[in-house]
C-alpha positions as CSV (number, residue, x, y, z in Angstrom):
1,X,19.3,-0.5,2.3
2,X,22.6,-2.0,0.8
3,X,24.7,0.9,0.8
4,X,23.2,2.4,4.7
5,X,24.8,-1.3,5.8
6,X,28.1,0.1,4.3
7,X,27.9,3.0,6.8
8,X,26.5,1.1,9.7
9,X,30.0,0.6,11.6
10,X,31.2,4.5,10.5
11,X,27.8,5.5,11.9
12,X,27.5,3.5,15.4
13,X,31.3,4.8,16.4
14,X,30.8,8.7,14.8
15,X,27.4,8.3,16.9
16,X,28.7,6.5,19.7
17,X,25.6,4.4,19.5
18,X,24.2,0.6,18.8
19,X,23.8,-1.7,16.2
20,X,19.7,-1.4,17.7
21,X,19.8,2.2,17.1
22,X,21.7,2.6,14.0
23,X,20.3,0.1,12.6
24,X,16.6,0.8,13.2
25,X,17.3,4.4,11.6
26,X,17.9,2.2,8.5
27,X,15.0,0.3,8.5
28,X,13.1,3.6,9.7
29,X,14.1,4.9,6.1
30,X,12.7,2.1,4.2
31,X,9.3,1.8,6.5
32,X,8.6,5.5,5.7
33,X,8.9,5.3,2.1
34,X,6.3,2.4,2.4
35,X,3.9,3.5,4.8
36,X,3.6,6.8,3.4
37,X,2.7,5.4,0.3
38,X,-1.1,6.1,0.9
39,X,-0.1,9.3,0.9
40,X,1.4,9.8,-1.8
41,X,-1.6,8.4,-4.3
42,X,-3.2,10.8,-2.4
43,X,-1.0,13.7,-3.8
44,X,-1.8,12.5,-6.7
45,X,-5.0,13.9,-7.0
46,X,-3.7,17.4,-7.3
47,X,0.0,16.9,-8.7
48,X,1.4,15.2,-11.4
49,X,3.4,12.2,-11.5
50,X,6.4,14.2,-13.2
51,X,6.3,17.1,-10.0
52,X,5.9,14.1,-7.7
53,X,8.8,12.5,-9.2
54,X,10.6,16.1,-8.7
55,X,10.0,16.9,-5.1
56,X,11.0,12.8,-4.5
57,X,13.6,13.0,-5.9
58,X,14.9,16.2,-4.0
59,X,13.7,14.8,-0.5
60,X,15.6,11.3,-1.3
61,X,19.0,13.7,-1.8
62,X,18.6,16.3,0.7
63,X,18.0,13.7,3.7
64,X,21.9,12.1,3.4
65,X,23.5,15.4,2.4
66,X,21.8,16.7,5.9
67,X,23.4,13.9,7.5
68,X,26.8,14.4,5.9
69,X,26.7,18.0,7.1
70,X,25.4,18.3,10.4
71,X,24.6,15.4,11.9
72,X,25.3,15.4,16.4
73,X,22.7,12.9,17.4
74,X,21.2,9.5,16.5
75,X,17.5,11.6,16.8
76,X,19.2,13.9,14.2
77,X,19.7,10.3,12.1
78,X,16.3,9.4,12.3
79,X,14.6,12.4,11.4
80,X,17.0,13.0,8.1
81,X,16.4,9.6,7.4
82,X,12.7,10.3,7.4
83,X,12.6,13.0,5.3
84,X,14.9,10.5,2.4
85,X,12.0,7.8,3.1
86,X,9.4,10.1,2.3
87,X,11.0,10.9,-0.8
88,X,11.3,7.8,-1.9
89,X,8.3,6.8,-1.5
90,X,6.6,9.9,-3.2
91,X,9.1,9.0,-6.1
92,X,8.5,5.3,-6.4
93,X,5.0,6.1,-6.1
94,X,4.8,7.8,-9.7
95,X,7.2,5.5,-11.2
96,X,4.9,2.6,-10.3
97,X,1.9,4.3,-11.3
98,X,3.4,5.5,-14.5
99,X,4.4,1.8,-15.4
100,X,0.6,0.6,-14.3
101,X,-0.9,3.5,-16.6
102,X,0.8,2.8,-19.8
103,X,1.9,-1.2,-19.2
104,X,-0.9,-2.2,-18.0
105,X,-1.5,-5.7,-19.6
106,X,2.5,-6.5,-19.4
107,X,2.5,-5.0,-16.1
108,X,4.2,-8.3,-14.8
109,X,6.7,-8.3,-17.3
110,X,7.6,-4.7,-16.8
111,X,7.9,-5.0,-13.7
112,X,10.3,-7.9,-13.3
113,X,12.7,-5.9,-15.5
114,X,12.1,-2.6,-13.5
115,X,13.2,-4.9,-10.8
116,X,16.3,-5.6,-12.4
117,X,17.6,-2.2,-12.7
118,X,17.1,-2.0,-8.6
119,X,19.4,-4.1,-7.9
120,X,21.8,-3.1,-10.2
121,X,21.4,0.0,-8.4
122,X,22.0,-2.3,-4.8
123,X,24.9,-3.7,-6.9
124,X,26.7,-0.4,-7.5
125,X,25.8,2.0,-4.6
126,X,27.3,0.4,-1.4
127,X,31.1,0.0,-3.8
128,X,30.0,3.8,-5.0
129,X,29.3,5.0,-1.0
130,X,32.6,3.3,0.3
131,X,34.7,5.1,-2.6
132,X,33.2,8.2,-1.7
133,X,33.9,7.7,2.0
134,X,37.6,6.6,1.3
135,X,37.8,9.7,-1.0
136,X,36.0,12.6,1.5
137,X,35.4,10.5,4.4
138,X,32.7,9.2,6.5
139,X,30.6,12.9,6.7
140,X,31.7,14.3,3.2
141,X,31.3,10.7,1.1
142,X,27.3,10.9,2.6
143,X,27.0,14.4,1.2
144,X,27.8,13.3,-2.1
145,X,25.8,10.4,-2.2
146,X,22.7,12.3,-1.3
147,X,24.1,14.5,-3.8
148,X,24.2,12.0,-6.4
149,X,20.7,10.2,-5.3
150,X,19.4,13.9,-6.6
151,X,19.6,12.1,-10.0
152,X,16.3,11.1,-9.3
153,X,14.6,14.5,-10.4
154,X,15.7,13.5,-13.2
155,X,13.5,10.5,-12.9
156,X,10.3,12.9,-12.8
157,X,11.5,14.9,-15.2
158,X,11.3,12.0,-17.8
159,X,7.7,11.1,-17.5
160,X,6.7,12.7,-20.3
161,X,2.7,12.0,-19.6
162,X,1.3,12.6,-16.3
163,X,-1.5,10.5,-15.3
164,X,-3.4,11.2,-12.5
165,X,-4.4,8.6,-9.5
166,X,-7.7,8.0,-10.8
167,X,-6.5,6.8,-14.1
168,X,-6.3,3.5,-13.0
169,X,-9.4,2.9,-12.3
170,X,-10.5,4.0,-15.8
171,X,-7.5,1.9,-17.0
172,X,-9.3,-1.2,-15.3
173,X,-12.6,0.2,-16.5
174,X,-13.3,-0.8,-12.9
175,X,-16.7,1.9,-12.6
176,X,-16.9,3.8,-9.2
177,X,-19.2,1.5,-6.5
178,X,-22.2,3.3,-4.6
179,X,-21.3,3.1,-1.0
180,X,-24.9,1.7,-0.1
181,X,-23.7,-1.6,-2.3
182,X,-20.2,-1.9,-1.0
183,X,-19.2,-5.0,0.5
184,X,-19.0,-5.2,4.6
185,X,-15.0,-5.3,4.4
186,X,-14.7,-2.6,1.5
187,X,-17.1,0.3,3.6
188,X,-14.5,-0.6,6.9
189,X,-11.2,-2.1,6.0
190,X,-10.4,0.8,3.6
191,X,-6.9,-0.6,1.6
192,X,-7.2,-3.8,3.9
193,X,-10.5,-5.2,2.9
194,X,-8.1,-6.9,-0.5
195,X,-6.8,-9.0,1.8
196,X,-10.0,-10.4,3.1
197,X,-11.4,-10.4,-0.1
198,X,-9.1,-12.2,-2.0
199,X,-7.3,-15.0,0.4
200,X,-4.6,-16.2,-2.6
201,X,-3.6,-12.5,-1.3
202,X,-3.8,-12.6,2.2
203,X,-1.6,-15.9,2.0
204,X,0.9,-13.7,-0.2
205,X,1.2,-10.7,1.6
206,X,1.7,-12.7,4.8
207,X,5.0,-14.2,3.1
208,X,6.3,-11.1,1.9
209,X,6.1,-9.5,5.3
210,X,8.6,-12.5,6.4
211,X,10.3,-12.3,3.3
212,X,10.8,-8.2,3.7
213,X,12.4,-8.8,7.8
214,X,15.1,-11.3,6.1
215,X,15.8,-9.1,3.4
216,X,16.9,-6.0,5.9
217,X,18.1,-7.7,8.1
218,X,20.6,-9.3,5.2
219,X,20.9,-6.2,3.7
220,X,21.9,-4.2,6.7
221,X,24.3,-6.6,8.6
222,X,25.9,-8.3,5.0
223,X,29.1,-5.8,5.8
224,X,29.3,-6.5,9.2
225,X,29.3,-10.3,8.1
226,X,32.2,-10.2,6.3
227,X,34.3,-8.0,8.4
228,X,33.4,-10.8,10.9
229,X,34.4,-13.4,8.8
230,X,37.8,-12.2,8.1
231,X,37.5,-9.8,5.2
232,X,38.7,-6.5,4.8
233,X,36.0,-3.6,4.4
234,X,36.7,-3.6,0.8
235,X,35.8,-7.3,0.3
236,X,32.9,-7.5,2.9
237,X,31.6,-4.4,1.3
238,X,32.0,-6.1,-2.2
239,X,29.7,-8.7,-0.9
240,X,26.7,-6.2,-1.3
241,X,27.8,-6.0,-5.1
242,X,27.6,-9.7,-5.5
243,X,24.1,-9.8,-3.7
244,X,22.7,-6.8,-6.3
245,X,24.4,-8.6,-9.1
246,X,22.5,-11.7,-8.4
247,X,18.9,-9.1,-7.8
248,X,19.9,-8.7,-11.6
249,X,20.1,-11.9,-12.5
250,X,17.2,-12.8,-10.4
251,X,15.2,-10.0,-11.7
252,X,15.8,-11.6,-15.6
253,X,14.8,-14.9,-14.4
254,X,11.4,-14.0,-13.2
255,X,11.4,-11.9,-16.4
256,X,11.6,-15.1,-18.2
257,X,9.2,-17.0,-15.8
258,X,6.3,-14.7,-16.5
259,X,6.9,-15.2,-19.8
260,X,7.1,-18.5,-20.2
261,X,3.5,-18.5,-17.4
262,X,5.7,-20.6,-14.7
263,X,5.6,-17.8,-12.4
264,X,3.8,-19.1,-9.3
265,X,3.6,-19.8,-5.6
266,X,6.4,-22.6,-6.1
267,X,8.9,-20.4,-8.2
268,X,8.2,-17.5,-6.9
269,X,8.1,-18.3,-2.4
270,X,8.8,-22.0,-1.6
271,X,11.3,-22.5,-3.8
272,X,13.5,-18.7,-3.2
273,X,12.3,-19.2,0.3
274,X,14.4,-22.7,1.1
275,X,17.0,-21.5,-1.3
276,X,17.8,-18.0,1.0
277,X,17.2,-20.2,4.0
278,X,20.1,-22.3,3.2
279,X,22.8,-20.0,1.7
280,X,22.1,-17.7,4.4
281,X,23.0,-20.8,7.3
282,X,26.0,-21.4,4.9
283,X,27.3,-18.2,4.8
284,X,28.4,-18.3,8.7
285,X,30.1,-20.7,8.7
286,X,32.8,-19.8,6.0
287,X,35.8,-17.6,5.9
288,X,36.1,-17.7,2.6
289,X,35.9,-14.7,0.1
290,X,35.1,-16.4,-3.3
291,X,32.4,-18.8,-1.2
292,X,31.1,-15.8,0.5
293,X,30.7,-14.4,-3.3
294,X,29.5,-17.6,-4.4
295,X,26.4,-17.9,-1.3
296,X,25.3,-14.1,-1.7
297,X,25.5,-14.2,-5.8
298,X,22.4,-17.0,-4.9
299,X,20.8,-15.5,-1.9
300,X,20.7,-12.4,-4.2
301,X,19.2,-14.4,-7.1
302,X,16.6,-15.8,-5.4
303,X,15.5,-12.5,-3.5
304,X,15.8,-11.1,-6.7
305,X,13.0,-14.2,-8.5
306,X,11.0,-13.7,-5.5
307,X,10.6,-9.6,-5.1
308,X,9.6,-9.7,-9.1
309,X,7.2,-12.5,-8.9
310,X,5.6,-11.0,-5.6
311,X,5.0,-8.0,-7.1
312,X,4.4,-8.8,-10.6
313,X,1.7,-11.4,-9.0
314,X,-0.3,-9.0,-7.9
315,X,-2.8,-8.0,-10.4
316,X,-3.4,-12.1,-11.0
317,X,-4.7,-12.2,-7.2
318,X,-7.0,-9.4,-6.5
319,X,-10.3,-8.2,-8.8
320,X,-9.6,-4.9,-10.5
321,X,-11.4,-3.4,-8.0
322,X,-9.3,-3.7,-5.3
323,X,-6.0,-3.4,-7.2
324,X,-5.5,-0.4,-5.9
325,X,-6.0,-1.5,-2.4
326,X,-3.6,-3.9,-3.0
327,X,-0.9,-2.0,-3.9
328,X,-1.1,0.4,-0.7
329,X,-1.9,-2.6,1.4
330,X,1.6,-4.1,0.5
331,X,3.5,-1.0,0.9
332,X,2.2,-0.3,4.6
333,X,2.6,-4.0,5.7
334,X,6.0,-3.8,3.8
335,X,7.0,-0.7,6.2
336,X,5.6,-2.1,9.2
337,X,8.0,-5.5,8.9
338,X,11.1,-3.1,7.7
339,X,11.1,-1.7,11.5
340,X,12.0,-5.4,12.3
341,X,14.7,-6.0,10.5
342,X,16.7,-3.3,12.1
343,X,15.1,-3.2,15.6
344,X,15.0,-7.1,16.2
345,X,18.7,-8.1,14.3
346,X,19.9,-5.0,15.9
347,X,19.0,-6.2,19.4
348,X,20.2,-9.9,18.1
349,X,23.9,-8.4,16.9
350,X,23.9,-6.0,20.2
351,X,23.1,-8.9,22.4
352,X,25.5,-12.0,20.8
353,X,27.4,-9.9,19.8
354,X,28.1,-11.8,16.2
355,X,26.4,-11.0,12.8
356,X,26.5,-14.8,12.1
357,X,23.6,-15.1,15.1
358,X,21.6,-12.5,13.0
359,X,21.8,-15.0,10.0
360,X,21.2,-17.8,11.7
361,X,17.7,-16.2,12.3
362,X,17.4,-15.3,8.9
363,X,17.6,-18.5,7.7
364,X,15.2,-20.3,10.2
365,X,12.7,-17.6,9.2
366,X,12.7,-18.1,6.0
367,X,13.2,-21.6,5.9
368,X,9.7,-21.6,8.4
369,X,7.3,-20.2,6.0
370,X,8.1,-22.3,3.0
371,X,5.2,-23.9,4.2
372,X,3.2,-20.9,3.7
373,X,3.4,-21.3,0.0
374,X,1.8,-24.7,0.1
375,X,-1.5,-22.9,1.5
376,X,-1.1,-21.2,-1.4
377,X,-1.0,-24.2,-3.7
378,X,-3.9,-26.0,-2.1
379,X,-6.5,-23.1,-3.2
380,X,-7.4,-23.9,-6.2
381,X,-10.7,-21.8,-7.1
382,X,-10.2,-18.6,-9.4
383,X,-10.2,-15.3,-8.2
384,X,-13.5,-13.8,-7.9
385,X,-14.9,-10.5,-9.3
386,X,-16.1,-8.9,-6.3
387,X,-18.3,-6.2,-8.4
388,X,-19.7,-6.6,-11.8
389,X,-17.0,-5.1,-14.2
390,X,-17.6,-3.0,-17.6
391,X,-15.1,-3.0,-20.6
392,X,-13.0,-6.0,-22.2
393,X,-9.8,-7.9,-21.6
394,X,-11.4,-10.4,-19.2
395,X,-13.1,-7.9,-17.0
396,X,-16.1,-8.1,-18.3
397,X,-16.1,-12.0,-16.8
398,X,-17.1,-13.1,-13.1
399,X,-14.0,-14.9,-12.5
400,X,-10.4,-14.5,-13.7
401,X,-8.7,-17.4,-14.6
C-alpha cells in the first residue's frame, strides 16, 4: 500500500484519471488479497502450503510487471491489480497458517515479530520503487518491482513442512461438531457466527475495520501529503520510510507487551487510536521535513502496536472452535473497509482538492472510536467454550481465562 502511494501521481497523469480512481485500484489490491482469503484455506485442502506460497508469490509479481508493460486503461489497472491481490492473499494465507501450525502457543508473540518485518518491508519498498522509477521510469521501474516482489516464491519454497487446512483443528484438538448440535449462529453465519459468539470480538473487529480505512487512506495519500506541504518527491516519499520504520519499532513494542501480558484493549486500540488521531491532525499543519519525520515515525509506531496486538489478540477472544472463523472473518471485513480508504479519501482529495482534508478525516475517525475500546474494557466475563473441548493446555476447561 506504501509503495502504490509512491506511484499514485505517475499513475493518475500516465492515466489521465483521479485520485477516486487510482486510488480505489489501490485499495482494490489490498481488499482482494483479504476477501479471497476464504478461498484460499480452501485451496488448502488439496495443495500445500509451500505450492500455495509458489503460485502467490508468482501472481503478487506478474500483476505490476503487467502494468509496467502494457498498461492503456485505468480497467487495465484494476484488473492487474486483482490478479497481485489474489496472490497475496493466497501467499499470506500459508505464511499465517504455517506460523499457527508450528507456533501455536506463542502464536502472539510470533506474530508481533512477523509484523515487524512488514513494515520493514513498507519501510524499504516505496524508497526501493521511486529509485527504480528514477532509474527506468514510471512503466519500466513497475516492471521490476513486480519483478523483484517474485522473491516471494521463494517464501513458499522455504516451508519446509506443509500442513494442510485441517491441521489446525487437530492442533486445537478442537473435535469436528455434528451439525444436528451446532449452535443457531454456527449452522447460518458460516465464518461470521465468531463474532456473535464471542462479543470481546465483535467489539474488536468493529475497531479494526476503522482502524484498516485510516491506515489506507494514510498510506495511499502520505506522498501526496508531503509534496503538498512543500517537499520534494524524494522527501515526501521518504516519509513512507519513516512511517515503516516506526511499523518496526511498533511491531517490537507489542512484541514486548505480549510478553510482559500488558497487551490489551488500552495498549493495544485506545491508546494507538488517540495517539494516530493526533499526529495525523498535526501533520497538516506543518511544512516542516524533520517534523513531518518526527509525526509519521509515531503514527507509524502506534499502527505498528496496534496491527500486532489486533492480530496477536485473536486466539485470547474466540473458543478454539471458531478460531478459524475468526481468522477469515477479519480478512473479509478487512477487505471490505480497504475499498474505503481509496474510494472515500479519493473522492475527499478529488473534491478539496488538498491531502491535508483527507487527514483531517483520518484523525477524527480515529480519534471517534477510542471510545470503542472502553466497551471493550467494561466486559469483564471470560470467554466461553462454545463446545466441549478434548486434549490439554486449557482446552479441556469451559472458560479461558
Amino acid at each position: 500500500m506504501k509503495a502504490n502511494g509512491v506511484i499514485l501521481g505517475y499513475q493518475i497523469r500516465a492515466l489521465n484519471s483521479t485520485n477516486t480512481a487510482v486510488a480505489w485500484a489501490f485499495t482494490l489490491q489490498c481488499s482482494v488479497a483479504y476477501l479471497t482469503a476464504p478461498i484460499s484455506s480452501f485451496l488448502l485442502r488439496y495443495l500445500s502450503c509451500r505450492q500455495l506460497g509458489v503460485i502467490g508469490g508468482f501472481l503478487t509479481g506478474i500483476g505490476y510487471v503487467l502494468s509496467g508493460i502494457y498498461l492503456t486503461s485505468i480497467w487495465q489497472l484494476y484488473v492487474y491489480h486483482t490478479i497481485s491481490g489474489i496472490g497475496f492473499s493466497i501467499w499470506s494465507i500459508s505464511q499465517c497458517l504455517y506460523i499457527n501450525a508450528h507456533y501455536l502457543r506463542s502464536y502472539a508473540s510470533i506474530f508481533a515479530i512477523a509484523s515487524g518485518f512488514i513494515y520493514l518491508g513498507v519501510a524499504i519498498l516505496p524508497l526501493t520503487l521511486q529509485w527504480l522509477i528514477d532509474q527506468y521510469g514510471h512503466r519500466g521501474g513497475k516492471a521490476c518491482f513486480g519483478a523483484l516482489l517474485w522473491n516471494c516464491m521463494i517464501g513458499g519454497v522455504l516451508l519446509r513442512t506443509t500442513p494442510k487446512s485441517g491441521r489446525l483443528l487437530e492442533i486445537f484438538k478442537v473435535k469436528t461438531i455434528d451439525k444436528s448440535e451446532k449452535h443457531f449462529v454456527d449452522k447460518y453465519l458460516l465464518w461470521f457466527s465468531s463474532v456473535f459468539s464471542h462479543r470481546k470480538f465483535g467489539v474488536m473487529i468493529t475497531f479494526a475495520m476503522f482502524a484498516v480505512y485510516v491506515f489506507s487512506s494514510w498510506a495511499i495519500f502520505l506522498v501526496t501529503l508531503g509534496e503538498s506541504r512543500g517537499l520534494s518527491t524524494q522527501d515526501a516519499v521518504f516519509l513512507s520510510t519513516m512511517g515503516g520504520i516506526g511499523g518496526v519499532v511498533g511491531s517490537v513494542t507489542g512484541k514486548a507487551l505480549f510478553h510482559v501480558d500488558k497487551m490489551n484493549a488500552y495498549t493495544c486500540c485506545l491508546l494507538p487510536s488517540v495517539v494516530v488521531g493526533v499526529t495525523l491532525l498535526l501533520s497538516t499543519y506543518s511544512g516542516n521535513f524533520l517534523i513531518l519525520c518526527a509525526l509519521t515515525f509515531v503514527t507509524g509506531l502506534a499502527q505498528g502496536v496496534q496491527y500486532a496486538g489486533m492480530m496477536g489478540l485473536i486466539p485470547l477472544l474466540v473458543c478454539g472452535h471458531h478460531l478459524q472463523g475468526a481468522y477469515s472473518t477479519s480478512s473479509v471485513t478487512e477487505g471490505i473497509v480497504y475499498q474505503l480508504g481509496g474510494s472515500i479519501s479519493g473522492s475527499i482529495q478529488d473534491y478539496y482538492g488538498s491531502p491535508e482534508m483527507v487527514f483531517v478525516v483520518c484523525a477524527i475517525v480515529s480519534l471517534s472510536v477510542a471510545p470503542l475500546s472502553l466497551v471493550w474494557i467494561l466486559d469483564q466475563p471470560s470467554i466461553r467454550q462454545c463446545y466441549a473441548k478434548e486434549g490439554k493446555d486449557g482446552y479441556e476447561e469451559s472458560e479461558e481465562k
